[in-house]
C-alpha positions, 0 to 999 in steps of 0.5 A: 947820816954822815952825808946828811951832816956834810950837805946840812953844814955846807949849806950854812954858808948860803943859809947866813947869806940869807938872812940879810935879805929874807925873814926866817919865815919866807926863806924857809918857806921859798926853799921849801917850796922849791923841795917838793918838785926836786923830790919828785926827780929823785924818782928816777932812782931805784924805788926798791930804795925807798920801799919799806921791808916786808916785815915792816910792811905787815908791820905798818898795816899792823900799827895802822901807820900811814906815809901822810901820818909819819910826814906831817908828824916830822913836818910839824916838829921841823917846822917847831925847831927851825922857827923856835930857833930864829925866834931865840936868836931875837934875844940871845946869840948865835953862839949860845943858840948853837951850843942849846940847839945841840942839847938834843943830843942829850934830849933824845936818849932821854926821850928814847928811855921815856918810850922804852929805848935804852941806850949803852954807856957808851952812847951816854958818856959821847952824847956828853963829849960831843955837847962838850966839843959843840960848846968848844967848837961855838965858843971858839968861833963866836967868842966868850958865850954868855953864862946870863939866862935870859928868855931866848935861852928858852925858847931855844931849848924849846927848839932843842926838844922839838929837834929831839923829838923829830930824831925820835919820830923818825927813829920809830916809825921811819921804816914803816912807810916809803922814804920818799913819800914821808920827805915828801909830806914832811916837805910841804908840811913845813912849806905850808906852815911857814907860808902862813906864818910870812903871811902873818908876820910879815904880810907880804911875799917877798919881792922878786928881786930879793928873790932872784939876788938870793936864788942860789942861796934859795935853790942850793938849800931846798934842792941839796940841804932840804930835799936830798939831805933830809931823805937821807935822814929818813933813808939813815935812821931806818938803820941807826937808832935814834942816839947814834944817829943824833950824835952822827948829825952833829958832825953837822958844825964840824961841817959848817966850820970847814966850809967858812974856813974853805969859803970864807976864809974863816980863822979857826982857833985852838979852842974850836980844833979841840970842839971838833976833836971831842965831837969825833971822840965822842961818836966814835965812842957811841959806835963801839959797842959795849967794847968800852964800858963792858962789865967784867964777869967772875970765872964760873968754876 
């Protein structure tokens, strides 16, 4: 999941360069497309990998749970919280976007109580640090992050939700079915849907040469950040619950940043140091345990 986190913030830097050239609809829809036949590569790897236990095999055939079922259920909350996103991004910043996309954070502890998934103290007390040190993090590189709520704050922590939901999604029935089949399926669900909506938004595709000026964007964010990152999503959280595996994500900006330092040579400020710290602090808190927050027992005599 950390790995995952790495590939998602590296591929940042091509994902801004994108939106100067393409709609959020076509450029989702073109590295997308371009996953579905990278994952079919990934197929000279060991299969045992991607095969679920055998406990969770009888289990599977049990709960009546289905490769087909599990992707398009992911695929359909992905394509929510990426097109929820762009569409926020119309009427608010980038800056309160990152901050109230990372609310899942939050969201999915929450949801997990919902469905009867209880969390430690810990878990709780580093979800709240590590949104503290996104807020840090987004405020230090995007300035002052304004306190008005408007619309687009909405229809972000719309997009927060879906995000959740996805973790959970995944979190609950990942195991059941084999990895790259779910990809697979998650893949072309969102390929498909956001096909349909270039096609009704923006009623064209787009022009070969905006294509090819944008193919390394196009093909780095579909082969590494779609196909291979979001398979180790799935691979990760069939051993990390749900929470801990949100809070490992969000390593994602920490990502994100050093990649605009690196490349872009981006400043980073005291403010945005202290983000990163908090997001570390937090997770590292969430692993421990019960070491921390541990009730203290009376001597039995």
């Amino acid at each position: 999941l950390l790995l995952t986190a790495f590939l998602w913030g590296t591929a940042f830097i091509f994902q801004k360069d994108a939106t100067d050239h393409l709609d959020a609809f076509s450029f989702n829809f073109l590295r997308f497309a371009i996953a579905i036949p990278a994952l079919f590569a990934l197929k000279i790897l060991p299969q045992k990998l991607f095969m679920p236990d055998k406990g969770d095999i009888h289990s599977q055939r049990r709960l009546r749970h289905s490769a087909a079922f599990i992707g398009i259920g992911a695929g359909v909350l992905m394509f929510l919280g990426i097109s929820l996103q762009q569409a926020g991004l119309t009427y608010t910043t980038a800056g309160k976007s990152g901050f109230l996309t990372s609310l899942y954070i939050i969201i999915v502890p929450i949801i997990g109580l919902m469905i009867g998934q209880r969390c430690r103290l810990e878990v709780w007390v580093g979800a709240l640090i590590t949104v503290v040190g996104i807020y840090l993090l987004g405020k230090g590189e995007a300035g002052n992050i304004e306190s008005q709520f408007n619309r687009g704050d909405v229809i972000t922590l719309i997009c927060a939700f879906a995000w959740a939901a996805q973790v959970v999604w995944l979190g609950v029935f990942a195991r059941y079915a084999n990895v790259l089949q779910i990809a697979l399926i998650q893949m072309t669900t969102v390929a498909a849907l956001s096909g349909t909506a270039m096609l009704v938004v923006a009623g064209q595709f787009p022009s070969g040469e905006v294509i090819w000026h944008m193919r390394y964007a196009i093909v780095y964010t579909g082969v590494i950040s779609a196909a291979v990152a979001f398979t180790l999503q799935i691979l990760g959280q069939r051993y990390v619950p749900p929470t801990n595996a949100a809070l490992i994500m969000s390593t994602e900006a920490i990502f994100a940043m050093l990649g605009g330092i690196i490349f872009r040579h981006e400043a980073v400020t005291v403010t945005a140091f202290i983000g990163c710290s908090l997001i570390m602090t937090g997770i590292i808190l969430a692993q421990l345990q019960g070491r921390v927050f541990r009730r203290r027992r009376l001597f039995r005599h």
